[in-house]
N, C-alpha and C positions, 0 to 999 in steps of 0.2 A: 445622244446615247453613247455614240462612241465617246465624246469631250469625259464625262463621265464613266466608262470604262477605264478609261487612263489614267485620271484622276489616285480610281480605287487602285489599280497597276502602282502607279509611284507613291502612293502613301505604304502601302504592302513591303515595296520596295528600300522604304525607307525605313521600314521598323525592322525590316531585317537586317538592313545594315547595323541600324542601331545595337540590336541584337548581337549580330556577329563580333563590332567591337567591341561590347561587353567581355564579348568571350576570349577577346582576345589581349584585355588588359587583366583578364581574371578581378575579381573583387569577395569579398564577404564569403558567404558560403556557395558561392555560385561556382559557375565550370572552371576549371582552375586554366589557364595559359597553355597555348600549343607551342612551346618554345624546346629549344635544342642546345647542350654545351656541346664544345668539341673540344677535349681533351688530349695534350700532345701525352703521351705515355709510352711506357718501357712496353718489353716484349712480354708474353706470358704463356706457358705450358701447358701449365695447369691451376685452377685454381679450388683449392681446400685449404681453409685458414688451420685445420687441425694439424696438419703435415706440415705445412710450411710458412714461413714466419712472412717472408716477405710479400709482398702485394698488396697496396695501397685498395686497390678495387674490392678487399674485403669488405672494409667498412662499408661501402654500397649496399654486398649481396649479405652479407651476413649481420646478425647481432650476437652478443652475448649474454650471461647473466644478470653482466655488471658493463658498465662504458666511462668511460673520461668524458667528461665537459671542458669547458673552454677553459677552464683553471687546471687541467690536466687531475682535477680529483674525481675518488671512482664514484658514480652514483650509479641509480637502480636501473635496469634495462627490462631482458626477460623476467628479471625476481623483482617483486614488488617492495619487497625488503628481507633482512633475513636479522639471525640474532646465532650470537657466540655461546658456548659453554667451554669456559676454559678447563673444569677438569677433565673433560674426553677431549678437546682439541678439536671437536665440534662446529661448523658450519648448516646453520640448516637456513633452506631458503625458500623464499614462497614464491611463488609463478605466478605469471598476469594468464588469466584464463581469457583472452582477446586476442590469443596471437595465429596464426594462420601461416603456414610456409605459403611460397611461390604457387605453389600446385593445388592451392586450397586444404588442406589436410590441418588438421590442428595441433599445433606446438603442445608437448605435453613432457614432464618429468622425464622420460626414457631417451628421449633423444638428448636430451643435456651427460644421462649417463652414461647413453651408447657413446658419445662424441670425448668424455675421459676416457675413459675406459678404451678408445680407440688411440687415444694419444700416448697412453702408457704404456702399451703394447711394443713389447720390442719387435714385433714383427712387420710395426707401421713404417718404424725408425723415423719418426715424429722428431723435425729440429724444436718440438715445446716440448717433450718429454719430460727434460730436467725439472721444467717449472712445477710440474704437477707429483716430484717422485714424494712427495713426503704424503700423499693419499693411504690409504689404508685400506677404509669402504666408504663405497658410495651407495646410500639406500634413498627406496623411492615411495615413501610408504601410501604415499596416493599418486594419483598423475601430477600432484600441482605443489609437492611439497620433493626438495630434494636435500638431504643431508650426509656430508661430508665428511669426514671425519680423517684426520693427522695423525701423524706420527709423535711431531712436537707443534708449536706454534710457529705458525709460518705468514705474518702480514701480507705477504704479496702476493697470497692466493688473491684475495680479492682483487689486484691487479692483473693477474692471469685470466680470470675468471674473464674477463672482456670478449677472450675470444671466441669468434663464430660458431656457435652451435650446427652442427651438423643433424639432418633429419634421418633418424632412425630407418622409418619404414623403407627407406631409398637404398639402406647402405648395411643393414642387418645382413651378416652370411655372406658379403662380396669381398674382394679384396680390395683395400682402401686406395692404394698405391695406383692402383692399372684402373679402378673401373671406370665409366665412360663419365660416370657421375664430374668427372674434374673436368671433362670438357662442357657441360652442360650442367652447370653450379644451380640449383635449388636451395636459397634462403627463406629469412625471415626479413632481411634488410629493407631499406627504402628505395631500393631496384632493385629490378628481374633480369636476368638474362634474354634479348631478345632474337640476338643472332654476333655471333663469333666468325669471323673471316680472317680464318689463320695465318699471321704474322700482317694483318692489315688493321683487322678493327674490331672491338668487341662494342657490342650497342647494347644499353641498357634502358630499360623503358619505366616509369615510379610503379611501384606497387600500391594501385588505389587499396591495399587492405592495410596499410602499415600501419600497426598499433599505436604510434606515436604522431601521427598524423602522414597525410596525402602531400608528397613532395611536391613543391611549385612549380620546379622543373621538370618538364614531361619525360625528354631524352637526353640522356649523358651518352657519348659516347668516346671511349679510351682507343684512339687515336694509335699507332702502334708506332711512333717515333723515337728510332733509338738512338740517334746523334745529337747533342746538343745543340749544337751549330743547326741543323735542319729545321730545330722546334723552331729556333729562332726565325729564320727565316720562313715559314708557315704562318706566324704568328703576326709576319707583316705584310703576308702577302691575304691574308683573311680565313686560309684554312682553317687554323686553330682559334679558340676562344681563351685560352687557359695551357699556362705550358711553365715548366719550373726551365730557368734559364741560368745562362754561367755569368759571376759579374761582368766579366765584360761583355757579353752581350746584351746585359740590362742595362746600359748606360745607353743604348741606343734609343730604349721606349721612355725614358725618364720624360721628355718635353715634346711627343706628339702624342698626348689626349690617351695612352693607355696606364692602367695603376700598376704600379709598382710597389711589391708586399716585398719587404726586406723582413723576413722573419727567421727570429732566432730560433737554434734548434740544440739536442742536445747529441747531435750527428759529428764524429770525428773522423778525420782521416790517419792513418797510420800504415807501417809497412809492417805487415805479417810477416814471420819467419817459423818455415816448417822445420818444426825438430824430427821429421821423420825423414826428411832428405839427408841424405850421408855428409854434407858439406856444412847443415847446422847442429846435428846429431856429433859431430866432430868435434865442433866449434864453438862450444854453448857459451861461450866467454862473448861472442861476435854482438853480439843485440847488443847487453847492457853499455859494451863501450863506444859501439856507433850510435849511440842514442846522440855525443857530444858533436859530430860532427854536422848534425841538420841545423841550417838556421832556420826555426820555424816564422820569426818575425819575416824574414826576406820573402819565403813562400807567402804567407799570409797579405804580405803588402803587393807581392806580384801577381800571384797567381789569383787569389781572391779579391784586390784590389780594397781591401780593407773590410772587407764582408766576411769576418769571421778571427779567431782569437787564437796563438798559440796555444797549444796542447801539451801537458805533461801526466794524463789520467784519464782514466777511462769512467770517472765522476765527476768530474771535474765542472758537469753544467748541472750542479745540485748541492742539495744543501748538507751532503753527506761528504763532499769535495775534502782531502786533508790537502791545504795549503802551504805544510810546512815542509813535505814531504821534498825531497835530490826532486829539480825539475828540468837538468840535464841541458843547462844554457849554454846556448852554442858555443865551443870552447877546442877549435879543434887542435890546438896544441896539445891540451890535453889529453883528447883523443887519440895523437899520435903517440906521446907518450906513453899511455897506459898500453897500446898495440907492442910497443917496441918493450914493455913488460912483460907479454903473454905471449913472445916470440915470433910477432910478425914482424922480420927485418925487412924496410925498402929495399926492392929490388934494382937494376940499372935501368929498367923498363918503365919506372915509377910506381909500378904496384908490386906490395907487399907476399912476403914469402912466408911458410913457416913448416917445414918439414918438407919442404918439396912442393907446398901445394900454392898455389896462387892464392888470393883472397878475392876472390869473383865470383859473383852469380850474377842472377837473372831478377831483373825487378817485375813481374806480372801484372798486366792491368787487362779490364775490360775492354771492349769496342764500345766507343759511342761518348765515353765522359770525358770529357776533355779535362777538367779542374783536375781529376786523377793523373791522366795522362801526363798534363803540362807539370806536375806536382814531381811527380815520378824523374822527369827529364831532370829539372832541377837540383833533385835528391841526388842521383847519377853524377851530376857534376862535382857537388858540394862533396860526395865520397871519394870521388877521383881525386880531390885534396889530399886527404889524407892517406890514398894508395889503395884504393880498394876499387877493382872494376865491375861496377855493376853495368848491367846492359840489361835496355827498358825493352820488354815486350809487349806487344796489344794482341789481345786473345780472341780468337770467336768465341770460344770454349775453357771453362774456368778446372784450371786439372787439380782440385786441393791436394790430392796426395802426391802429388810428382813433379810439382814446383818446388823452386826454393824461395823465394818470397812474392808478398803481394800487394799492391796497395788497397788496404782492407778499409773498409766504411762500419764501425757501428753505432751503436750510441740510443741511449733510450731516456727521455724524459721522467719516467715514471717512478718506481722503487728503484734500490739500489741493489735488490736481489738482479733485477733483470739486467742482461747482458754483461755478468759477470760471472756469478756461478753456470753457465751454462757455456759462456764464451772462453773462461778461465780453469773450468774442473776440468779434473782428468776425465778424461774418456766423455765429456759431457756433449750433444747435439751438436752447438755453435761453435766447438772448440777445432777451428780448421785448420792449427796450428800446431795440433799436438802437444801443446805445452802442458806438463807435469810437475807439479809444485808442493810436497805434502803438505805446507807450512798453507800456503794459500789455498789447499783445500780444506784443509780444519779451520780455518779464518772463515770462507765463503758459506761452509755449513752451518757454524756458530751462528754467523751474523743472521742469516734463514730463521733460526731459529729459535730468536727469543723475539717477544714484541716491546720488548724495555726498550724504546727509545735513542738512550742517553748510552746504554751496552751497544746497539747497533753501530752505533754513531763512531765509538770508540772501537768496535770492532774491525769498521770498515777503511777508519782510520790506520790500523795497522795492513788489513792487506794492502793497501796503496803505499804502506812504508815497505813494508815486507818485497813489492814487486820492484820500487828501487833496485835490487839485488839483482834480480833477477829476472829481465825487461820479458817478456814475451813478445810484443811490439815496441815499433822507437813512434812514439804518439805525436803527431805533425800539427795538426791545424783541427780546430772546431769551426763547421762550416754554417753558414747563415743560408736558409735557402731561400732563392729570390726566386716567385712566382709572378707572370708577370699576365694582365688579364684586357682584354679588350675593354672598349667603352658600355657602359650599362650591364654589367655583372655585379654583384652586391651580394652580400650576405658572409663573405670571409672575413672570421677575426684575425686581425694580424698580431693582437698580443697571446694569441696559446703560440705556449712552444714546442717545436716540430719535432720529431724524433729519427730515426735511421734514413736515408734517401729521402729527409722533408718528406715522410709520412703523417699525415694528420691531420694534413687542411681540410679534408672531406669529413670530419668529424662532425658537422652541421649540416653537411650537404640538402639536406633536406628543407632545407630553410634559405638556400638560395633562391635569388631571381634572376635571369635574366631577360634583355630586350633585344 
């Protein structure tokens, strides 16, 4: 009786285990995998993709109307499809009636309106603002139908359109800016917010209702590493799963058993110069003829180790790119020449004079990136050539109005409206530089605003001639960003290409696996 007792015991025994690893290689429509990324990641405040542009963890928590795929074109997200009428300038879009925020409540026409409507608002002071100023009205003539309508024709709405819908009922009558909602983010995305441990780690858990299906991966969690140098070493001692790294420190994972994503982007680096400080507001002459003293190959081959491309344009990684445009090869004779034009005489000290005033400032970088940092140094010296003392600082705290330069990061994959009329218009969101150009802001509206193509093309061509003249930034290096991932993660396409701080590898996320 007992031989038999036991028997039934480890047979029981054994279908559970069978059981359990079922469940724990996932299959078919069965229980999907209890598995966990661990992501080295930046710091984060707040997160509302309406307000503010930067943070990768959008994609996660939020969706849009419209999303990029792995070819960076826009297709259907929240709208199922929509259709143009070009004599009103017309947008109308149809809604998936399956979609459920975080909180269970269901996505409907209002919240996509509330969520423009909050971006336009100059009392949000939204850095997407610009994107969306050519709106007019927004009507919602059912819950599931939304129409839009322009001022002129504007193609890179629908590239706008990507961003994160915010839910109405959460955020109606609050103030957008301060409410607690930023700490405690409620999407549509393929993860939820599960729990936030500020300045340590934000965990996010799949949303079993995602419209687009049930992510593989159960927990993501964004890791709160702000050193480069740190991911790295996390990444080999087993903390991290997943961590974007500097090249020289991926040359260390290349031959023990973790992948290495060398993935191009359309991310530049360059040095900002604020025309609101008294020393560029003086000296507007300064940009365009320090553009000749950078050698961007020598950065490029030191500091990136070859992981990334000289810079003369802020298009330059698209098909809108003008080629032919001044692209300011390193020349510092000339440099000095054209100084000793615009009355900066060498001084006995070796830096340049001109009225009394030195030719120095401050070069400003962040904590934690070192490719910036070491970029910066280098710039610093290669200026001291020519007589000009700059001197590199690293920031806790980014002061945009009360610096005088910075080493700025942008760059955007997508249209050629983005990150230019926003980064380049007067008074526009992204513009941290002050810079003022009438020529280039009837260029950047123009171009907004016709969808001819072959007019765009020609249009965009000129502002990139036109800002020859008159540099706002001296444009350094286009950067490659290299993510680098433990063994048994799968599902990253390395040929999309990346966009600002190597934003955009999560663009699939939900379609990863890991072991």
């Amino acid at each position: 009786m007992k031989k038999n007792s036991l028997s039934i015991f480890m047979v029981l025994m054994l279908v559970l285990a069978i059981g359990l690893g079922g469940c724990a290689k996932g299959s078919g429509d069965g229980p999907l995998p209890q598995s966990r990324l661990v992501y080295g990641s930046g710091d984060y405040t707040v997160i509302n993709p309406a307000l503010y542009e930067h943070g990768e963890i959008n994609l996660l928590l939020f969706t849009g109307l419209t999303r990029h795929d792995g070819n960076n074109q826009v297709v259907a997200d929240l709208a199922t499809d929509w259709s143009y009428d070009e004599k009103t300038c017309t947008y109308t879009f149809r809604l998936r009636q399956d979609v459920k925020w975080h909180d269970g409540q269901p996505f409907t026409a209002r919240d996509v309106r509330f969520t423009l409507e909050a971006i336009m608002d100059p009392e949000n002071a939204s850095e997407n603002a610009s994107n969306f100023e050519d709106i007019t009205q927004i009507e919602t003539p059912d819950d599931y139908t939304v129409a839009i309508t322009l001022c002129a024709p504007n193609v890179a709405l629908l590239d706008y359109l990507t961003i994160g819908i915010l839910p109405a009922h959460l955020l109606e009558g609050k103030d957008l800016a301060t409410d607690d909602f930023n700490r405690n983010p409620i999407g549509t995305g393929p993860y939820k917010l599960e729990k936030w441990a500020v300045g340590q780690s934000i965990t996010l858990v799949r949303n079993q209702d995602f419209y687009r299906g049930v992510p593989r991966i159960e927990t993501v969690v964004f890791k709160i590493v702000q050193d480069s140098k740190a991911r790295a070493l996390q990444l080999k001692s087993g903390k991290l799963d997943l961590a974007q790294v500097t090249p020289e420190d991926a040359d260390s994972f290349r031959t023990k058993g973790y992948t290495v994503y060398d993935m191009k982007t359309a991310d530049y680096r360059g040095i900002l110069y604020n025309f609101n400080s008294d020393f560029f507001k003086a000296n507007r002459e300064l940009p365009t003829i320090l553009c000749y003293a950078i050698d961007r190959q020598a950065i490029v081959d030191t500091v990136l180790k070859g992981c990334g491309q000289a810079a003369y344009s802020p298009l330059q990684a698209g098909p809108y790119n003008n080629p032919d445009i001044e692209k300011f090869t390193y020349d510092p004779e000339k440099c000095a020449r054209l100084l000793d034009e615009a009355g900066w005489k060498m001084g006995p000290d070796g830096v340049r004079e001109k009225n009394g005033q030195k030719l120095a400032f401050v070069l400003h970088n962040g904590q934690g990136d070192q490719v910036r940092i070491d970029m910066s140094t280098i710039v610093s010296q290669q200026l001291k050539a020519v007589g000009a003392d700059v001197k590199v600082s690293v920031d806790a705290l980014v002061d945009w109005a009360g610096q005088e330069a910075y080493l700025i990061g942008w760059g955007s994959p997508f249209d050629p409206d983005d990150h230019t009329y926003k980064v380049f218009g007067t008074g526009k969101g992204a513009n941290y530089s002050a810079y003022s150009n009438a020529r280039i802001d009837e260029l950047l509206t123009r171009a907004r605003q016709t969808d001819d193509i072959a007019e765009r093309k020609q249009l965009y061509g000129q502002f990139q001639q036109e800002m020859t003249k008159d540099m706002p930034y001296t444009f350094i290096a286009y950067v490659d960003a290299i993510y680098v991932t433990k063994p048994g993660l799968s599902g990253i396409k390395a040929d999309t290409v990346l966009g600002h701080h190597g934003v955009g590898i999560f663009w699939n996320v939900a379609e990863w696996t890991i072991e």
